[in-house]
N, CA and C atoms as a LAMMPS dump frame, in Angstrom:
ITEM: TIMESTEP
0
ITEM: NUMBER OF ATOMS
450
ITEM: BOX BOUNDS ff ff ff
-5.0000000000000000e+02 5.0000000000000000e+02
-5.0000000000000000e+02 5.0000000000000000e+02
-5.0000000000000000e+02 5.0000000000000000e+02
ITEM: ATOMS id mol type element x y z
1 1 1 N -198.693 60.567 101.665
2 1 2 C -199.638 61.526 101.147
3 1 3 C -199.075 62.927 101.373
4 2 1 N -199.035 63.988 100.645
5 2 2 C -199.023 65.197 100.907
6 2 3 C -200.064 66.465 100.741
7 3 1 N -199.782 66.676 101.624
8 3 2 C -201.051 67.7 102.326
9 3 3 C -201.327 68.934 101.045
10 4 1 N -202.506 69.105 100.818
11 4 2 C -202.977 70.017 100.426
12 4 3 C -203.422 71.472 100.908
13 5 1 N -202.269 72.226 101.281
14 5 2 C -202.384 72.892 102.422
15 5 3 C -202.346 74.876 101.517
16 6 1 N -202.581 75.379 102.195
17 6 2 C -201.871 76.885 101.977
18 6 3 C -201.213 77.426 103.106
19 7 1 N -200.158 77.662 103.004
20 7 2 C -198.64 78.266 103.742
21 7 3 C -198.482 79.445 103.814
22 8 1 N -198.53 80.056 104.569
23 8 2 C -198.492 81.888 104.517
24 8 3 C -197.701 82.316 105.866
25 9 1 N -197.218 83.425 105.747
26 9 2 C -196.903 84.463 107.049
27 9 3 C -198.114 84.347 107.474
28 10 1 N -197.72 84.191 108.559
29 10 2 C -198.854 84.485 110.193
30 10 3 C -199.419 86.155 110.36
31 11 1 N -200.273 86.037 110.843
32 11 2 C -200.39 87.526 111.108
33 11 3 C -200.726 87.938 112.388
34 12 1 N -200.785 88.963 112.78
35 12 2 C -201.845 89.396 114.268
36 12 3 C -203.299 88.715 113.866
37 13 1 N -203.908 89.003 113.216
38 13 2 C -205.239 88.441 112.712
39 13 3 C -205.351 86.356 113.124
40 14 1 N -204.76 86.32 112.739
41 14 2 C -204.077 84.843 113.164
42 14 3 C -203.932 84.387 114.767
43 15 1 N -203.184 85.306 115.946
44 15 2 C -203.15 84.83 117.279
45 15 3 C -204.211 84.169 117.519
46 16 1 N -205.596 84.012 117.387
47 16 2 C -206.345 83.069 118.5
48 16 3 C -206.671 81.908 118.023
49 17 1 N -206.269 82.025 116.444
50 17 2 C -206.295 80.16 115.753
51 17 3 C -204.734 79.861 116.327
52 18 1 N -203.776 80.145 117.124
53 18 2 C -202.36 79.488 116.47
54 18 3 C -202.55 79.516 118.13
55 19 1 N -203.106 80.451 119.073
56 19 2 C -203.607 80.324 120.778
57 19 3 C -203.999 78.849 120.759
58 20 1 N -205.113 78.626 120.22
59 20 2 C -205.745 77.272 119.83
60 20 3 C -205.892 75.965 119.829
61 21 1 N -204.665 76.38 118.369
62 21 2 C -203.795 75.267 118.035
63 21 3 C -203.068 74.845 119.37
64 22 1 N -201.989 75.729 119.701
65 22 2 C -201.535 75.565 121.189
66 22 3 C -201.706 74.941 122.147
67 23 1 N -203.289 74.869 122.528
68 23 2 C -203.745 74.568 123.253
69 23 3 C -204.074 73.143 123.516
70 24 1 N -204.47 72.691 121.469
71 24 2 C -204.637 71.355 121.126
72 24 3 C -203.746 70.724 121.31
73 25 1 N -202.511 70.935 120.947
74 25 2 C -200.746 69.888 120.687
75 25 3 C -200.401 69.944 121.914
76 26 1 N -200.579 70.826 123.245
77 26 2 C -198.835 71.061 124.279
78 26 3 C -199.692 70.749 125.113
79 27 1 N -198.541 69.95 125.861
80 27 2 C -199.135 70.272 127.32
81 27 3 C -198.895 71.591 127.956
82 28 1 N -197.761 72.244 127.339
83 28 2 C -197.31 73.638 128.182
84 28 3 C -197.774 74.935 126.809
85 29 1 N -198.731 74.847 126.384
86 29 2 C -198.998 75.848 125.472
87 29 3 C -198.89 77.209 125.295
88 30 1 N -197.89 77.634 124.477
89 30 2 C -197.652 78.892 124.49
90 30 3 C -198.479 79.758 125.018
91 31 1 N -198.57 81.003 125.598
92 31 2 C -200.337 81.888 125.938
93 31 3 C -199.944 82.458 124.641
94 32 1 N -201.154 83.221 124.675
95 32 2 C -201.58 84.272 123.819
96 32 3 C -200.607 85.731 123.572
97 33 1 N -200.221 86.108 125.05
98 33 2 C -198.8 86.956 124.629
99 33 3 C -197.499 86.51 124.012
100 34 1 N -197.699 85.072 124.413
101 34 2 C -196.115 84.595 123.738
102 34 3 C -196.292 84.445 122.572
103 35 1 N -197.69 83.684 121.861
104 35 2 C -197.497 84.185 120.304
105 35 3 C -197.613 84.801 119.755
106 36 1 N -198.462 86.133 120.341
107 36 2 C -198.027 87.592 119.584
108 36 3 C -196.813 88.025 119.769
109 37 1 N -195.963 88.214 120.776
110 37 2 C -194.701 88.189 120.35
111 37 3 C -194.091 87.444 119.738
112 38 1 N -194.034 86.009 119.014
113 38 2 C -193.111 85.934 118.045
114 38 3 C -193.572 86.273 117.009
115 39 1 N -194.836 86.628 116.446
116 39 2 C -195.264 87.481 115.064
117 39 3 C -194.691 88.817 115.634
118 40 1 N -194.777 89.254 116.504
119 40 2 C -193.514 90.813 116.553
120 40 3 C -192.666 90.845 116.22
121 41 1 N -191.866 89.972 116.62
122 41 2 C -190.106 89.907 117.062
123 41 3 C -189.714 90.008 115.335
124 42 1 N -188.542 90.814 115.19
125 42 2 C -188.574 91.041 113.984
126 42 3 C -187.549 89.93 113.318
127 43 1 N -186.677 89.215 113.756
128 43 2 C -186.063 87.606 114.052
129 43 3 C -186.489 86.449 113.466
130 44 1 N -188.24 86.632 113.818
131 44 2 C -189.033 85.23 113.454
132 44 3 C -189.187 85.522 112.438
133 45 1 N -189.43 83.973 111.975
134 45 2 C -190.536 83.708 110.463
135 45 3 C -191.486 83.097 110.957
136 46 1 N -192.451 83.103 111.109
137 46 2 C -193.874 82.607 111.596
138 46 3 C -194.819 82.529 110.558
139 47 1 N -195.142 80.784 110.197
140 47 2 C -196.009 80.449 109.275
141 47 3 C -196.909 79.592 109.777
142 48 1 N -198.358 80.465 108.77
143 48 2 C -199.055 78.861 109.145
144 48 3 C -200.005 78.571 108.102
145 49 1 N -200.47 77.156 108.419
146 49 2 C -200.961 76.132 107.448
147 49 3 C -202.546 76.359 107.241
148 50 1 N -203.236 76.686 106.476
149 50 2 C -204.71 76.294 106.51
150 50 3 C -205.286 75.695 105.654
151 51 1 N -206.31 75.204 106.051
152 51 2 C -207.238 73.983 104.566
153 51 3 C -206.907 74.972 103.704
154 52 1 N -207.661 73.673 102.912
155 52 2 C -208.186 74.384 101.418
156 52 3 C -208.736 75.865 101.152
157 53 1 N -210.029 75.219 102.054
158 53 2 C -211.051 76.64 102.81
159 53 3 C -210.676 77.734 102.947
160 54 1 N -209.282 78.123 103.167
161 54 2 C -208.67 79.102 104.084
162 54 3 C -208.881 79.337 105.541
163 55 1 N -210.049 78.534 105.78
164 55 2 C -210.485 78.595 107.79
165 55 3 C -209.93 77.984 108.311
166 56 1 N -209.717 76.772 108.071
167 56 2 C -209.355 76.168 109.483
168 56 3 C -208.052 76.218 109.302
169 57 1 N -207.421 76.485 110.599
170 57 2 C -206.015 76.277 111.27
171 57 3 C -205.497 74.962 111.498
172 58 1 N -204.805 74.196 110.765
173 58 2 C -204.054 72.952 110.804
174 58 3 C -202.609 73.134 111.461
175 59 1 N -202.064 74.194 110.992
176 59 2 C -200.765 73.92 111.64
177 59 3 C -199.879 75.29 111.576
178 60 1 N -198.799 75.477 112.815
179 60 2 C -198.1 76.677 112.478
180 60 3 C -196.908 76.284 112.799
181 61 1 N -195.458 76.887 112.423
182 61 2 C -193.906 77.129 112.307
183 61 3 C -193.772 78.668 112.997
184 62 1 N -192.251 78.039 113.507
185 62 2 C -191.497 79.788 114.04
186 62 3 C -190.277 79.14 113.69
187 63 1 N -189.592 80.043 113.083
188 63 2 C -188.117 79.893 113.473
189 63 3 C -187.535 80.862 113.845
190 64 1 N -186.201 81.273 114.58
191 64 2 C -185.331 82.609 114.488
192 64 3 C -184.463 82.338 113.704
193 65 1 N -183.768 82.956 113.381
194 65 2 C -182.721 83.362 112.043
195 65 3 C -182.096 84.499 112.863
196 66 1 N -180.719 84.103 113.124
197 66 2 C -179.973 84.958 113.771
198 66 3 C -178.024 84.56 113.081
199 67 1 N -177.56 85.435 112.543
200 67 2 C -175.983 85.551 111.601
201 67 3 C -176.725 84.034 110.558
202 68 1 N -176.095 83.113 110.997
203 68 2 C -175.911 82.034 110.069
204 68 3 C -176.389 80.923 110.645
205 69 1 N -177.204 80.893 111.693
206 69 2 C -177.836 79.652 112.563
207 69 3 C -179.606 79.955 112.583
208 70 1 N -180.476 79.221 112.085
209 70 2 C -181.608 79.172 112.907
210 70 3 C -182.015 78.037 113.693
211 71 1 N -182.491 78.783 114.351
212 71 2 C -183.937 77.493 115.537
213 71 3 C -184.991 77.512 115.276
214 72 1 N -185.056 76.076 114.9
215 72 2 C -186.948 76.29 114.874
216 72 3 C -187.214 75.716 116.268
217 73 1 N -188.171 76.699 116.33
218 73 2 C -188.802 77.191 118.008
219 73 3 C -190.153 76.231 118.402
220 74 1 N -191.054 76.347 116.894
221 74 2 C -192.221 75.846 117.195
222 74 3 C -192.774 75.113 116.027
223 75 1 N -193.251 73.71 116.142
224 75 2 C -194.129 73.003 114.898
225 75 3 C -195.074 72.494 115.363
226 76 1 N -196.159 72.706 115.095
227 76 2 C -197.463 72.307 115.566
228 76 3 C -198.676 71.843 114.397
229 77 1 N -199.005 70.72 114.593
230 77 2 C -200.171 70.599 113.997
231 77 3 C -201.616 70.302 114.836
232 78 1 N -202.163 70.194 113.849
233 78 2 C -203.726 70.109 114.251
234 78 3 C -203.673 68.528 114.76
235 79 1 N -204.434 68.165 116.275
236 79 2 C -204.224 66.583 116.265
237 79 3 C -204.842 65.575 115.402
238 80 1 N -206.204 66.405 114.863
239 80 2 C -206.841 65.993 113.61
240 80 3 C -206.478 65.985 112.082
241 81 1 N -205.207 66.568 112.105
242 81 2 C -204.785 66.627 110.53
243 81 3 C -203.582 66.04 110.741
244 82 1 N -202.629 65.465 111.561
245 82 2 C -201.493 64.919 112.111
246 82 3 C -201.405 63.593 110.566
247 83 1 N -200.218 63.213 110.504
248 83 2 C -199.748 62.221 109.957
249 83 3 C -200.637 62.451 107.936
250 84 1 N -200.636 63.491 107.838
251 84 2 C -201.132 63.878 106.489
252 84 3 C -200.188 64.825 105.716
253 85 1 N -198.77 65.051 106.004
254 85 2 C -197.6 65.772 105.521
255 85 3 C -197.905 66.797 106.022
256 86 1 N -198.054 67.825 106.611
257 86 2 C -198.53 68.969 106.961
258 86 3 C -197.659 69.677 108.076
259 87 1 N -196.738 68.865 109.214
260 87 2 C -195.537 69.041 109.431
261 87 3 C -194.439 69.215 108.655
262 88 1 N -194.289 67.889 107.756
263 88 2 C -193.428 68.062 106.503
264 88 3 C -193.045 69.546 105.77
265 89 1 N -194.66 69.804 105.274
266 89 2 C -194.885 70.916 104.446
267 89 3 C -194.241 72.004 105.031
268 90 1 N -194.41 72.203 106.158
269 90 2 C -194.313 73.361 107.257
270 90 3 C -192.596 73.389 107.665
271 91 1 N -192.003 72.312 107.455
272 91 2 C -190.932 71.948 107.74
273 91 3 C -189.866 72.549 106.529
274 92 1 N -190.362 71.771 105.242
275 92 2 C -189.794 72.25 104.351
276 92 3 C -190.091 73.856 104.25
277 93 1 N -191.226 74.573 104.319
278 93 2 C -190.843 75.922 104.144
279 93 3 C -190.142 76.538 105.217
280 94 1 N -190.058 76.23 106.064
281 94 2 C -188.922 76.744 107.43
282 94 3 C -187.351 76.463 106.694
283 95 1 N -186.719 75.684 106.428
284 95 2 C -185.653 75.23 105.307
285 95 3 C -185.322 76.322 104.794
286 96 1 N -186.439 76.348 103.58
287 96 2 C -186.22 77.373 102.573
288 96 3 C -185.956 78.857 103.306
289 97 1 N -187.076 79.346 103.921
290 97 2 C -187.097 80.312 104.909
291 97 3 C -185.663 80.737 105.852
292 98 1 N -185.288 80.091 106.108
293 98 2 C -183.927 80.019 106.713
294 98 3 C -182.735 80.233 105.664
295 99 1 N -182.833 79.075 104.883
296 99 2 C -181.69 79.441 103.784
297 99 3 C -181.855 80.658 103.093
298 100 1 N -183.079 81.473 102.394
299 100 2 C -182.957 82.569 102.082
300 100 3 C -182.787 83.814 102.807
301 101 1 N -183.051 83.699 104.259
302 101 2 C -182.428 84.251 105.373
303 101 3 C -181.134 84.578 105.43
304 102 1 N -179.887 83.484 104.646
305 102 2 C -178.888 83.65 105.451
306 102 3 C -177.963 82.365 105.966
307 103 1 N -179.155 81.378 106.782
308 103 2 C -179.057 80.335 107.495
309 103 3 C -177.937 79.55 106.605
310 104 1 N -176.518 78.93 107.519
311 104 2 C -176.383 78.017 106.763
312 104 3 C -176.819 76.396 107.788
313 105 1 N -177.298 76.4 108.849
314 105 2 C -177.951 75.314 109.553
315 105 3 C -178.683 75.85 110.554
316 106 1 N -179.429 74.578 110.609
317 106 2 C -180.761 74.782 111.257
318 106 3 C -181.091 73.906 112.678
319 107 1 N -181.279 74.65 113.879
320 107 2 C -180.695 73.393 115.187
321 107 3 C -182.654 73.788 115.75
322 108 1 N -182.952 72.334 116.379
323 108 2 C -184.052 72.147 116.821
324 108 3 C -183.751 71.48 118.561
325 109 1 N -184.973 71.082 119.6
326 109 2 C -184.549 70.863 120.756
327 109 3 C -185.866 70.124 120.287
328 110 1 N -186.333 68.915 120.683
329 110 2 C -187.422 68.065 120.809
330 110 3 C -187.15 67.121 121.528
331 111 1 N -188.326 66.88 122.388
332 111 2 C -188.745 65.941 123.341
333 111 3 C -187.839 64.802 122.927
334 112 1 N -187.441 63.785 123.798
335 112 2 C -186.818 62.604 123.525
336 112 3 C -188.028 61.237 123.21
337 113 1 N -188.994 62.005 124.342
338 113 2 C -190.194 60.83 123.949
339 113 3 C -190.886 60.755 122.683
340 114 1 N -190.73 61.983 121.913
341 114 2 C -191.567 62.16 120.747
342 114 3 C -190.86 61.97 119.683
343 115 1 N -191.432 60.556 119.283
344 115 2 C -190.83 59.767 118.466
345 115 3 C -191.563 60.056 116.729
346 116 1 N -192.519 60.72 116.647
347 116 2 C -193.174 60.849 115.65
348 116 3 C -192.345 62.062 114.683
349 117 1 N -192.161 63.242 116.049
350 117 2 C -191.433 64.546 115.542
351 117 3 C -190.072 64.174 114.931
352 118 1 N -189.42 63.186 116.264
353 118 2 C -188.208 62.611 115.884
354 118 3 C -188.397 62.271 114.43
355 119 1 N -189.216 61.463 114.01
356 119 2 C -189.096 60.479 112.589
357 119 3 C -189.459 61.678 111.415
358 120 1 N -190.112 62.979 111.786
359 120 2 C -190.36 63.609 110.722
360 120 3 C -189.045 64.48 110.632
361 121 1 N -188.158 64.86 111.52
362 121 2 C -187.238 65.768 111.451
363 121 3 C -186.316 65.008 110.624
364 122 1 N -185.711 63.621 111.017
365 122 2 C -185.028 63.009 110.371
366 122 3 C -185.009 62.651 109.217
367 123 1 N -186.637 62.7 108.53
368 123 2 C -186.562 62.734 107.157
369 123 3 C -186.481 63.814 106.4
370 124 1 N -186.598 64.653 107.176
371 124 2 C -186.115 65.844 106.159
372 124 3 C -184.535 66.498 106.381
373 125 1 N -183.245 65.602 106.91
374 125 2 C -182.301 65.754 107.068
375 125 3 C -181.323 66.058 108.708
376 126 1 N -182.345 66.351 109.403
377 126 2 C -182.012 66.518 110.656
378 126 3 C -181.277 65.705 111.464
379 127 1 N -180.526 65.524 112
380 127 2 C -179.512 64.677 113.111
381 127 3 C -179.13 64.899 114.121
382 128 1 N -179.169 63.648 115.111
383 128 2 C -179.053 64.013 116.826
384 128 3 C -177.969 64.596 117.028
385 129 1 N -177.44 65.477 117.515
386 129 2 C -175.718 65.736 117.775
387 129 3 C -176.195 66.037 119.447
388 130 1 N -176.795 65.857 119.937
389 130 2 C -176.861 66.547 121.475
390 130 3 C -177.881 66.151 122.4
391 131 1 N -177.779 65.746 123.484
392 131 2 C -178.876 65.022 124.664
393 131 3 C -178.653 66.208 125.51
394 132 1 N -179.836 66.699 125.865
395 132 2 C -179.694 68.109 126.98
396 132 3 C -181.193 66.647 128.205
397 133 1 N -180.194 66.293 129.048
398 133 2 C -181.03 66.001 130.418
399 133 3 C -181.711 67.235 131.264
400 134 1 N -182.75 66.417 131.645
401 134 2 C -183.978 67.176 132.354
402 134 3 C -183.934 68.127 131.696
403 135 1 N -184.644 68.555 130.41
404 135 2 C -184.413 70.212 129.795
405 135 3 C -186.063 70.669 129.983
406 136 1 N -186.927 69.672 129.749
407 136 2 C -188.047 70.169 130.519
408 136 3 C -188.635 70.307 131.81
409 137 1 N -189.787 70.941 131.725
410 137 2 C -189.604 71.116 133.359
411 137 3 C -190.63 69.787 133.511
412 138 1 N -191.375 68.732 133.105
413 138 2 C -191.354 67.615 133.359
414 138 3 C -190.32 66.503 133.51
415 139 1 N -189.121 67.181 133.315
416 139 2 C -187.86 66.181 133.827
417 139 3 C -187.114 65.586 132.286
418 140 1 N -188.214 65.253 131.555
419 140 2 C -187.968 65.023 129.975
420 140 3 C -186.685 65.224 129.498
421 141 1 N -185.803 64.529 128.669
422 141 2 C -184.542 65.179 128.044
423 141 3 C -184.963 65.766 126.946
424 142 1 N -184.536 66.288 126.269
425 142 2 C -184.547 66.713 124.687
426 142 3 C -183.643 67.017 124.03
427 143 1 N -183.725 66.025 122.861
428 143 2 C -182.687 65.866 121.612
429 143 3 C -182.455 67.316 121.054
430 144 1 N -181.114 67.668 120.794
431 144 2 C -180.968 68.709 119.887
432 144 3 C -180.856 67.956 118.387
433 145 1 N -181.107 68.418 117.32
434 145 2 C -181.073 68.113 115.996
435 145 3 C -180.317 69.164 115.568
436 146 1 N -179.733 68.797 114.287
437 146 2 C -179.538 69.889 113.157
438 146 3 C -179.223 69.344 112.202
439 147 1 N -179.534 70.327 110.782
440 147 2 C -179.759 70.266 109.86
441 147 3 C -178.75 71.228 109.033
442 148 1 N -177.521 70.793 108.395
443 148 2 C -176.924 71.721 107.565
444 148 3 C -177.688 72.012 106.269
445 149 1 N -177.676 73.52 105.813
446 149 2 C -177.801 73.609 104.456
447 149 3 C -176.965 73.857 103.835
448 150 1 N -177.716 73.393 102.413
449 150 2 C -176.352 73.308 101.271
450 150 3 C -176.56 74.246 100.382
């Protein structure tokens, strides 16, 4: 299925739905200063997802874009809108976002346990090249990915 979503730049107006969100997905949830600074940082692309409605907050993206490499930093969805393309969606405009940036690949760090993120990164081209042990501070490893563009 793919999500019926609207995709936009984030704004200041935005911090306490994407605080929120945060709060819903992580165990270590960004605060509230850390995601107003990446809508600062002039580096990021920071998007996010809302219904139909335009209210509710389903899901948000960061990446940096720095020479010819980005990271995506952050993908989050709503735990209630999960498994409805809406990562995907968010995924693919980070892609685009990057490549018109500049980007010619795109490197991610995700949990080793999270097998769901794993399976969505990989379908949209992503590949393991890297095991970073204990990289969280729960001890966790996490996969590096990347994604060349063409």
């Amino acid at each position: 299925m793919t999500a019926s979503v609207l995709v936009r730049p984030a704004t200041a107006d935005d911090v306490a739905g994407l605080v929120e969100l945060e709060r819903l997905c992580f165990d270590d949830p960004w605060s509230e200063g850390s995601v107003a600074g990446e809508l600062a940082a002039p580096d990021r692309h920071v998007r996010i997802a809302l219904g139909q409605d335009g209210d509710a907050v389903l899901g948000w993206s960061s990446t940096q874009v720095v020479a010819d490499t980005a990271d995506l930093l952050r993908v989050a969805v709503h735990p209630g809108a999960r498994r409805g393309g809406i990562g995907r969606v968010l995924v693919d405009e980070l892609l685009r976002t990057a490549a018109t940036a500049g980007a010619e690949r795109v490197l991610l760090e995700v949990a080793a346990g999270n097998t769901a993120a794993q399976v969505l990164y990989a379908g949209t081209g992503f590949r393991e090249i890297h095991r970073r042990r204990a990289y969280y501070a729960d001890g966790g490893d996490a996969l590096v990915m990347e994604r060349v563009l063409s």
